[in-house]
N, C-alpha and C positions, 0 to 999 in steps of 0.2 A: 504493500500500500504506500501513497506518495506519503504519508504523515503519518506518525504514532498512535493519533489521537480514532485511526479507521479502525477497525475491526470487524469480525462477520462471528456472528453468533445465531444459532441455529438456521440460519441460512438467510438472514437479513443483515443488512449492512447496519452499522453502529456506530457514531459519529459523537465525540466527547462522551459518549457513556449510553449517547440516546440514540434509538431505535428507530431509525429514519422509516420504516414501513407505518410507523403508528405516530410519527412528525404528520405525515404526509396525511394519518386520517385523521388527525385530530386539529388541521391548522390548513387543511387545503392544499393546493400545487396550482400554479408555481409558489415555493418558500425558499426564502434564505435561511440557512440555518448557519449559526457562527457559535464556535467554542470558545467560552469567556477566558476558561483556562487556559487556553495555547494563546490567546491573545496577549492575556497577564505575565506568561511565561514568554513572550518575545517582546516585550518592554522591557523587562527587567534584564534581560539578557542584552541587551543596548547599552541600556542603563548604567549595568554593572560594568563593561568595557570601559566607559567614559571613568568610572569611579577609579576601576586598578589600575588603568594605561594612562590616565590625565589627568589624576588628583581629583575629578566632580570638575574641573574646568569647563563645562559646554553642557547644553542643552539637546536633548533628543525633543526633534517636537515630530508629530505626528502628520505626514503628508494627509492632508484631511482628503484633498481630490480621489483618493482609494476608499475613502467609505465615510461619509460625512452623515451622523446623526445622533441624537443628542445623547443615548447611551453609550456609545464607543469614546465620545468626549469625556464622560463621565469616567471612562475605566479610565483613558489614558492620564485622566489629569491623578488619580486616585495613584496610580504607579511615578508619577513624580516624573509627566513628561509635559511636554508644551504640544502648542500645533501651530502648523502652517495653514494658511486660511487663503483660498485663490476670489474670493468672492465676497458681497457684502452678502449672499445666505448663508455661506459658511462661515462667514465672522459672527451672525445673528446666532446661527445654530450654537457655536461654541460658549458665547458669552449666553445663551438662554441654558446651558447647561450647567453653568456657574464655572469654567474654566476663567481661570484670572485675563485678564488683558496684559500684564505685561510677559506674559508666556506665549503670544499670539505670533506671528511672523508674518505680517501681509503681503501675500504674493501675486501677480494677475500683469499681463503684461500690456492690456489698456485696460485700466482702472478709471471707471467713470469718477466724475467728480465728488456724485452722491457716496462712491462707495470711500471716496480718500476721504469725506469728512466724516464720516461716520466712523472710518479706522481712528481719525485723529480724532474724535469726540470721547470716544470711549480709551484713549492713551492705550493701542494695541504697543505691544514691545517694540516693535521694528517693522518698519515699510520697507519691502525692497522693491526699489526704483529702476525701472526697466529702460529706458528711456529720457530723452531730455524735454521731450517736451512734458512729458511727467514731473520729473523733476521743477520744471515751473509752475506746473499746476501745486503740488503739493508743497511749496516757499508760500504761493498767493493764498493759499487754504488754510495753512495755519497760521501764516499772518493776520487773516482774516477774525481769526480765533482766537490769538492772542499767546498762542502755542510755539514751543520748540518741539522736530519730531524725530527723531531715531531712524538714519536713513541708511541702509543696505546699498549699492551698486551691483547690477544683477551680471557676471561678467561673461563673454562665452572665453574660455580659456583655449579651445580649439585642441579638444581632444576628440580622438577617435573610439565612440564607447560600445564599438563591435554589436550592435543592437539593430535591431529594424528602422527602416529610415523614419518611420512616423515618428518614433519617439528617443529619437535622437536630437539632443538640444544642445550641445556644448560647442559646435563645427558653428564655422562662419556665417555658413548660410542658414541661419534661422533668424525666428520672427522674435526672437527673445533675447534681450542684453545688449551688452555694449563689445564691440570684439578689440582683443588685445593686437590682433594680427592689422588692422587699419589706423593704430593710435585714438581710437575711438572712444576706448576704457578711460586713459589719461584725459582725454577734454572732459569727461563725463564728469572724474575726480574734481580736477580745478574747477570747474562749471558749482557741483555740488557746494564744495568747501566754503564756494563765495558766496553760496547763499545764508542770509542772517537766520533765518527761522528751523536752517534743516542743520542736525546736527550728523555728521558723516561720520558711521562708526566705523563702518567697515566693508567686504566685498561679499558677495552671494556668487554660489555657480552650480549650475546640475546640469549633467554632461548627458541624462539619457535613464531610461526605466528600461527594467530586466534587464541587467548586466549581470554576468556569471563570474565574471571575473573579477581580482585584486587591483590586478596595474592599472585600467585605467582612473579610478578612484585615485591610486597611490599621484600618479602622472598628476592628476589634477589637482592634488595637493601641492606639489610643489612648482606648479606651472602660477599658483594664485599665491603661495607665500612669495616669490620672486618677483610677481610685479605687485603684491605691497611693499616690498623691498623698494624698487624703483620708484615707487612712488613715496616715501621714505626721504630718498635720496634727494631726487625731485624738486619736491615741493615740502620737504619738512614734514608730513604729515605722517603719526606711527597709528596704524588701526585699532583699535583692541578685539574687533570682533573677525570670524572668518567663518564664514555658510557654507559647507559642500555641499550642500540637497541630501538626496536621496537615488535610490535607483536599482540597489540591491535585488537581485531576480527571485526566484521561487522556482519549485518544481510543478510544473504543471502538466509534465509527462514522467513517465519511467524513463528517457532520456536524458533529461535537463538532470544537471549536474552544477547546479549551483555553490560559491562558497560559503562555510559560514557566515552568517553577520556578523560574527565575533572578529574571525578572522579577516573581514573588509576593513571593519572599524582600525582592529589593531594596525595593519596595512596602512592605512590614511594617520594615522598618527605617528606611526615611527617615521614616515619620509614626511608629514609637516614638521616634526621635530629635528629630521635633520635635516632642512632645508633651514631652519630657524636658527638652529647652530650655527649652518652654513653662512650666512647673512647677519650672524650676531642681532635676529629681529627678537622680538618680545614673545614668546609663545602666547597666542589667542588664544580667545574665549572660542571655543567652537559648537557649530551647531549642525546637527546632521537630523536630516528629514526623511526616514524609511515611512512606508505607507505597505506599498503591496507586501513588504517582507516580513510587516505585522500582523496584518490580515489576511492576507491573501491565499494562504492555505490552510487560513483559521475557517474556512468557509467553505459551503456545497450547495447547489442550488437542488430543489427537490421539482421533477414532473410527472406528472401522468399522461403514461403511454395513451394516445388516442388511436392512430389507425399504425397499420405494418403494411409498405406499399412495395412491392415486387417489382422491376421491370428485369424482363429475362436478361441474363448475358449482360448490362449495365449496371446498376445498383439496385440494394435494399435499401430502401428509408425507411425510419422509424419516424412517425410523427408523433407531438409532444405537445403538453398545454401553453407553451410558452414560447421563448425565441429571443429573435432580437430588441424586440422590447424591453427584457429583463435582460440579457447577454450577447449587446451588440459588437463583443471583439471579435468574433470569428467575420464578420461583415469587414469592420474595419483594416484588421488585418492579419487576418488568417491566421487568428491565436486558437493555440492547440490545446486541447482537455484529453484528460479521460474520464470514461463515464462507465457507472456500475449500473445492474437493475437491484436494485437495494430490497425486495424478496427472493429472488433468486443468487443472492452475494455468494453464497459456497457454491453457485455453474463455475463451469470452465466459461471464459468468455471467445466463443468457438466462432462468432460473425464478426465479420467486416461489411459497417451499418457508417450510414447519412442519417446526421440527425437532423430531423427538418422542424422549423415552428410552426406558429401557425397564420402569421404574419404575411400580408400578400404581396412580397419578393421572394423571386425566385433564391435571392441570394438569404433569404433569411435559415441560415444554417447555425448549429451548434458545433459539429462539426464532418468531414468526411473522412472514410475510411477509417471511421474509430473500431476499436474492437472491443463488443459487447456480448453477455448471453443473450440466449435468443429472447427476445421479448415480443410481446402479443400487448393488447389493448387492456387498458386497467392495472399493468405492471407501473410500479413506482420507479424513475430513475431518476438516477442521481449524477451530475455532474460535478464535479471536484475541484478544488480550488480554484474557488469564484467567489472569496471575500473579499479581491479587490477590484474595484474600475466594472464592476458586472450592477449591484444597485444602484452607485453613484451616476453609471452612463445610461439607465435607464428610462425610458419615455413613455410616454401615452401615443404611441405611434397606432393606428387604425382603433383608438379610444381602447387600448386594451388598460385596465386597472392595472397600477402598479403593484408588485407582488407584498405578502407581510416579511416581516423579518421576524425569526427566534433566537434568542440566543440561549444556549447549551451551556448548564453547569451540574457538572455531579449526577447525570443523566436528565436532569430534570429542563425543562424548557418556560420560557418565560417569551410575551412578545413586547419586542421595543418600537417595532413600526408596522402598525397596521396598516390590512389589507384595504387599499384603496375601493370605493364605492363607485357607480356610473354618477349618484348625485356629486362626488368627489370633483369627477371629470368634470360634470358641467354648470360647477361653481361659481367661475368665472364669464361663464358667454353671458351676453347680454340680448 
């Protein structure tokens, strides 16, 4: 199984302790289901790196855009982590969950105005500034307020993070940051500094989501401690703060071979450390932003089989209550699962099946050539690490209800987001 926390007992699948065949009758399908304890247990596991390899120097905050709702705020703040917030709903969510505001990190790379007064209303920890003409927006808005605010430079350091191109973000060509390769970073810097109202702590970078590997985390450590060095040199200015994101992968197949978290973290710190030697710079406060490598395989999405469709000598599709609605990464880009039928978990999984939803695109797939047991109509299945970027990218595309959420403790189940209603849907029409 991809996670510790699966198991198959008497021939149902079992997830944090609970019995996903009797999830599924007693809460519906499509459901998310999340293990509070593997969640609990990969915070702490962050956590404690930053504690034995950096003294408690830095903040883990929690990439919210992996799973934003008011109970997963509530575990992460309870474990002694902060969050990163891309949005003024997910700054709303987090402060309505009682997470502090100076634990927040605001991130979004056009930030409406409403949404930077409302970060600066509420004294979020740190805005990272994406942009210059941002940066004048938020001098003019706390000015306006009568505020100093805590400003980030969001940098691309121009690494290569061996990842899919959609979500790859550190290389020159993206819509995010300021890049070091055009001197772009440095006018960002000066640009910043001289503004009266924003106070420049320090630089932000995140090079890319589901990375398997060490080095390029390590790389982009020491690509961002070197030009605060130059910038140092510069213009006089020492940072105290340094943001690497997030991005750490997960297994989401018996393939994927991802590394520890532990081992990233340690990785990212020994070469910030020796790069800071290097430079004789001030060792920072550091901040690092996991999401999917929290979640992400703290979670399963639950459906019920509707029809089994044949076409000779081409495919079997398996059709299924749900889709792209609730799990539009295989749409977007062609992200791999595996899937179990969770009363039949002790089968051999003897077919190679399309999962289809129910969604009217052709492309609305779960996934293809997965290998499952055989499954018929009424069978329960289960898709696998889908606790992150699976409810967060979720929509009401052909008015289908967004799904509930459970979350699993000690087998027992509890729901933190209900199952959306049609009167839900059409709340808002006028």
């Amino acid at each position: 199984m991809l996670t510790p926390n699966i198991t198959v007992n008497d021939g149902h699948l079992f997830f944090g302790g609970a019995d996903c065949v009797k999830l599924a009758q007693e809460h519906g399908t499509p459901l998310y289901v999340m293990d509070e304890i593997m969640i609990r247990e990969n915070c702490r596991g962050y956590r404690d790196v930053i504690e034995a390899e950096y003294g408690g120097r830095g903040l883990i905050c929690f990439a919210s855009k992996a799973l934003s709702c008011k109970e997963l705020y509530r575990i992460v703040d309870s474990e002694g982590l902060g969050a990163d917030v891309i949005s003024g709903g997910e700054l709303y969510t987090a402060l309505q969950a009682g997470m502090p505001a100076e634990k927040l990190v605001m991130h979004g790379n056009s930030k409406s105005n409403d949404e930077l007064r409302f970060a600066i209303k509420e004294n979020v920890g740190r805005i990272v500034a994406d942009n210059l003409p941002e940066l004048a927006r938020i001098e003019k808005i706390a000015a306006e307020m009568g505020k100093t605010v805590r400003v980030l430079l969001r940098i691309k350091p121009g690494i290569d993070a061996h990842t899919h191109d959609f979500v790859r973000t550190g290389q020159i060509d993206s819509k995010f940051g300021f890049a070091l390769e055009t001197g772009e970073a440095m006018e960002a810097v000066k640009a910043a500094s001289a503004y009266a109202h924003i106070s420049l702590a320090g630089l932000h970078c995140h090079i890319g989501s589901q990375i398997l590997d060490t080095d390029p985390f390590a790389e982009a450590a020491r690509v961002m401690l070197h030009f605060m060095n130059d910038v140092r040199k510069e213009l006089g200015i020492t940072f105290t703060d340094l943001n690497l994101g997030g991005g750490p992968g997960i297994r989401y197949t018996e393939e994927d071979d991802p590394k520890p978290f532990g081992e990233i973290v340690r990785a990212i710190l020994t070469a910030l450390k020796a790069a800071c030697a290097e430079c004789s710079y001030p060792e920072p406060f550091v901040l690092f932003e996991p999401g999917r490598s929290i979640v992400g395989g703290a979670g399963l999405t639950l459906y019920t089989v509707m029809a089994r469709k044949t076409i000779p000598n081409i495919r079997t599709y398996v059709l299924v209550d749900g889709g792209m609605c609730d799990n539009p990464r295989y749409a977007l880009y062609h992200s791999r699962y595996e899937a179990i039928v969770a009363n039949r978990a002790g089968q051999p999984r003897s077919e190679s099946v399309t999962i289809g939803g129910k969604c009217c695109e052709s492309g609305d797939l779960i996934g293809e050539a997965m290998p499952l047991q055989h499954a018929e109509p009424d069978d329960i299945l289960a898709v696998l690490a889908t606790g992150a970027y699976n409810y967060s990218m979720a929509s009401n595309y052909n008015r289908n209800p967004r799904a509930e959420m459970v979350m699993v403790k000690d087998g027992a189940a509890r729901t933190v987001i209900r199952r959306e209603s049609y009167e839900d849907i059409v709340r808002n029409d006028i």
